[in-house]
C-alpha positions as CSV (number, residue, x, y, z in Angstrom):
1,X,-183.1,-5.0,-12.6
2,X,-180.5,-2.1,-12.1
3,X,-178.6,-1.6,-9.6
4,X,-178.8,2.3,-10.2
5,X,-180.7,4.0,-7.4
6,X,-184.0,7.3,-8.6
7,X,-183.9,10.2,-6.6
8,X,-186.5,12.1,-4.9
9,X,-185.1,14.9,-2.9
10,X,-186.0,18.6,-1.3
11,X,-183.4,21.3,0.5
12,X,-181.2,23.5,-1.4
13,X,-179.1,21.5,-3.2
14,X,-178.1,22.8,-6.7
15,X,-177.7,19.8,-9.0
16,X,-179.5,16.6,-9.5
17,X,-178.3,13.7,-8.1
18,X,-176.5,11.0,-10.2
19,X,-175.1,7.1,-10.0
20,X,-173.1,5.3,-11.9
21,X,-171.0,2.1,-11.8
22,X,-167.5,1.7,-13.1
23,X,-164.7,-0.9,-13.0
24,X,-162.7,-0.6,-9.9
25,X,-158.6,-1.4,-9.5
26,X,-156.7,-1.1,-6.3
27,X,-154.8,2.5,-5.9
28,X,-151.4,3.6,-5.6
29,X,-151.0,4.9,-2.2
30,X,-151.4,9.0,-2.0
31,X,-151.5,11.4,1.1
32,X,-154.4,13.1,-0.6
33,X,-157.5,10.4,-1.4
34,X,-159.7,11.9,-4.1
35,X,-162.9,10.0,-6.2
36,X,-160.4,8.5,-8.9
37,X,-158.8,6.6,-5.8
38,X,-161.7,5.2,-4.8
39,X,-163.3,4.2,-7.5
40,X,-160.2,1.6,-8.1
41,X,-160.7,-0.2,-4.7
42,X,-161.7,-4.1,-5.2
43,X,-161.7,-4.5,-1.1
44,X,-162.3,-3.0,1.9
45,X,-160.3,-0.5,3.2
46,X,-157.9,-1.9,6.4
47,X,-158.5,1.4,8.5
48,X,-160.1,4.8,7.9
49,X,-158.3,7.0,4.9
50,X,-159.3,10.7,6.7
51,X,-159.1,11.8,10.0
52,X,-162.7,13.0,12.2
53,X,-161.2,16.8,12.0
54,X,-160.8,16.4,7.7
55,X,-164.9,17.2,8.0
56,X,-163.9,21.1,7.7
57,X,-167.4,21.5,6.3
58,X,-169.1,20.8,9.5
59,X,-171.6,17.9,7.5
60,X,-173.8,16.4,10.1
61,X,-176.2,13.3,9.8
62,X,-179.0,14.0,11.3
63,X,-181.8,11.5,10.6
64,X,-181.6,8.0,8.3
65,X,-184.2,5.5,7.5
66,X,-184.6,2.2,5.1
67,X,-187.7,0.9,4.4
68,X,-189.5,-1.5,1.8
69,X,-190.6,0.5,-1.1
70,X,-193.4,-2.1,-2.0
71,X,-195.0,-1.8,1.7
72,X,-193.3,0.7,3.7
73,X,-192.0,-1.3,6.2
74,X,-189.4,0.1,8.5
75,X,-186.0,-2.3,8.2
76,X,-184.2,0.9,10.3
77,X,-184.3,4.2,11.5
78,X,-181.0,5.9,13.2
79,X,-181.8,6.0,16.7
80,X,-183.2,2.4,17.3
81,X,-181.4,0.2,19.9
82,X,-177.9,-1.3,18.7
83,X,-177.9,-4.2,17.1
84,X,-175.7,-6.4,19.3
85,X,-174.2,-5.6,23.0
86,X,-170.7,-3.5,22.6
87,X,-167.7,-2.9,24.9
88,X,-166.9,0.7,26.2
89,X,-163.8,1.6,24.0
90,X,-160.6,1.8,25.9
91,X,-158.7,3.6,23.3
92,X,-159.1,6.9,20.7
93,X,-158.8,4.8,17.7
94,X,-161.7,2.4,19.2
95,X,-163.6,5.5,20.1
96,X,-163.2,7.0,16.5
97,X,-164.0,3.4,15.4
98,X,-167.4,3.0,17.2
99,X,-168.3,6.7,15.7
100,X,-167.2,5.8,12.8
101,X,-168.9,2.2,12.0
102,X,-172.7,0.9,12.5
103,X,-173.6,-3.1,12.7
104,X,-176.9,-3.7,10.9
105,X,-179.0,-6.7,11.4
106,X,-181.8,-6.7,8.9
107,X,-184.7,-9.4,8.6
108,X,-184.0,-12.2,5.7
109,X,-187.3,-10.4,3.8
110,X,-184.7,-7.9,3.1
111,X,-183.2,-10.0,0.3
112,X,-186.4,-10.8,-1.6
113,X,-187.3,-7.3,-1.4
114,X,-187.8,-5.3,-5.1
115,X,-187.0,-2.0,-4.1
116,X,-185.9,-0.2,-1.3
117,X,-186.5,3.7,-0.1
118,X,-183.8,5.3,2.2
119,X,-184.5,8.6,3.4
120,X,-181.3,11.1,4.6
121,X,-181.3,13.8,6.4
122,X,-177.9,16.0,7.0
123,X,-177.0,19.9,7.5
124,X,-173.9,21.6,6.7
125,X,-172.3,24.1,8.6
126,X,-171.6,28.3,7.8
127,X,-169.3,27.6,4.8
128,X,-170.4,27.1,1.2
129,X,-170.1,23.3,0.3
130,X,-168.8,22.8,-3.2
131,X,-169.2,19.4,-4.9
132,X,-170.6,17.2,-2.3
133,X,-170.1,13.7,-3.6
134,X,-170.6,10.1,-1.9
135,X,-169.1,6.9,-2.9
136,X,-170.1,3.7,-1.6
137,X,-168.8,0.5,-2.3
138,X,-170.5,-3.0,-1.5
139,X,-168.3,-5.8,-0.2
140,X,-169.3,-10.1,0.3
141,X,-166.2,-11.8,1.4
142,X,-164.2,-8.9,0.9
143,X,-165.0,-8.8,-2.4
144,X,-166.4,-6.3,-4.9
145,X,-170.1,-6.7,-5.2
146,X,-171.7,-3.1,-5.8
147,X,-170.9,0.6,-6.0
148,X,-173.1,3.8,-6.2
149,X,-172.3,7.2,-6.5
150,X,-174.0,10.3,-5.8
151,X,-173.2,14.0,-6.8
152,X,-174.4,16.4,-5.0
153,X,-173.1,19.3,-6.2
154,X,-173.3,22.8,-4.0
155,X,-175.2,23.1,-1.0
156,X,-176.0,26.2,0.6
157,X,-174.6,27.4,4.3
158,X,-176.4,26.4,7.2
159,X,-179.1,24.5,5.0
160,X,-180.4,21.4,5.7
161,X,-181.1,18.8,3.2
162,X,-183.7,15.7,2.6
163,X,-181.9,13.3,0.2
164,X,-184.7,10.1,-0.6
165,X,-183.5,7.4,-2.8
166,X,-185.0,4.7,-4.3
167,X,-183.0,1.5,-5.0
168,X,-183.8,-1.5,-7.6
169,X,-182.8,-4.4,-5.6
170,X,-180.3,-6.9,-7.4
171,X,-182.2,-10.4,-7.9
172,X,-180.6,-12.9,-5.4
173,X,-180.5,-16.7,-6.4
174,X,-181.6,-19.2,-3.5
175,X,-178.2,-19.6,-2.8
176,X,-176.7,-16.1,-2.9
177,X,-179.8,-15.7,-0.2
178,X,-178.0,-18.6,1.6
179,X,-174.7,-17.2,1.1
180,X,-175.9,-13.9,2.9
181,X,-177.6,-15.4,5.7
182,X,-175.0,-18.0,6.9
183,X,-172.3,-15.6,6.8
184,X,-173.4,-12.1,9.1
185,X,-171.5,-9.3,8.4
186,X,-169.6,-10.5,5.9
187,X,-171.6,-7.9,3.5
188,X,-169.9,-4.8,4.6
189,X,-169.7,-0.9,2.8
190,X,-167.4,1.5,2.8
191,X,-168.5,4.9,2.6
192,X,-166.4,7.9,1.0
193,X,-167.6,11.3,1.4
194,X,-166.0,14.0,-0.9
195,X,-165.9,18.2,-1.6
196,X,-164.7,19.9,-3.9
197,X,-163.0,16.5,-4.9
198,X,-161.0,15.9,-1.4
199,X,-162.1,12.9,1.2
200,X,-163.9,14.2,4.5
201,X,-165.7,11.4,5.7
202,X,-165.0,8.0,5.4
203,X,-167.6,5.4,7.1
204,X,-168.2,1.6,7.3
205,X,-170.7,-0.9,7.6
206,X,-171.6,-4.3,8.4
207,X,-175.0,-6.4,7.3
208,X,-176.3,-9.3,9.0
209,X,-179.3,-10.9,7.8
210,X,-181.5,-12.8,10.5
211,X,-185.1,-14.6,10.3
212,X,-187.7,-11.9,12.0
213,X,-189.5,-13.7,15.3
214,X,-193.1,-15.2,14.7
């Protein structure tokens, strides 16, 4: 099936969401990162390509869930208990790291699922938000597996937003499934938040797949 995620959304955004997937080549390095930069990456990122204070915007995450399409089971909510014990950072990169980065551990079920629903909530702040645009990128083994992007277009002031997708699932061979399970959090994301065509967010992820307990 595609990889190309349908959209259900509500909140004052101004243009339909869209996705696409592209070919993607390692940049040349620039002091300013814009989409065309990203969308040539083949790895992850080493460190973090914007600074916390780039988010001039004020764009705050406020509530994220995934959950099964087919039954509507919960795989996570933001809020739930981490994922794996974590050391107290000792120093403001580590700090700006642990804000910065989420481990997920979801059940094996996960990679026989068909579809899957997130569900994001975010507000802006007081200015006016021109050309909201997320890139994401997919990584096994540091390499390439998926991208999606998402337009957002304008969003008003001081709004906040519901943003629901819906994602086909890619179809994962016994031993992909294998692949992903033996190796947690080698499946990792960068995520690449853009306006008015200029990085002010930039995330990452890690995915561990584990059997759920009897």
């Amino acid at each position: 099936g595609s990889l190309l995620p349908r959209h259900i959304y509500s909140g004052p955004l101004l243009r339909n969401l869209a996705a696409h997937r592209t070919a993607l080549a390692m940049p040349s390095n620039s002091t300013v990162v814009m989409p065309e930069d990203v969308l040539r990456f083949e790895q992850p990122t080493l460190g973090y390509l914007c600074p916390l204070q780039a988010n001039v915007v004020g764009v705050e995450f406020i509530r994220f869930q995934i959950k099964d399409y087919e039954s509507g089971a919960m795989v996570y909510q933001s809020g739930q208990a981490p994922t794996e014990e974590t050391e107290m950072p000792s120093s403001q990169e580590e700090i700006e790291h642990m804000m910065r980065s989420v481990k997920y551990k979801f059940p094996t079920e996960f990679l026989d699922y068909e579809t899957v629903r997130t569900l994001l909530e975010f507000k802006v702040g007081p200015q006016p938000v021109k050309d909201f645009e997320m890139i994401e990128l997919h990584f096994f083994k540091n390499k390439l597996v998926r991208m999606f992007r998402f337009q957002f277009g304008f969003v008003i002031p001081s709004s906040v937003n519901t943003w629901e997708a819906i994602y086909d699932m890619p179809k994962y061979s016994p031993a992909m499934k294998e692949d992903y399970i033996s190796n947690p959090f080698a499946h990792t994301s960068d995520s690449f938040y853009f306006v008015d065509g200029r990085l002010i967010m930039h995330n990452k992820a890690a995915y561990a797949y584990v059997p759920t307990a009897n």
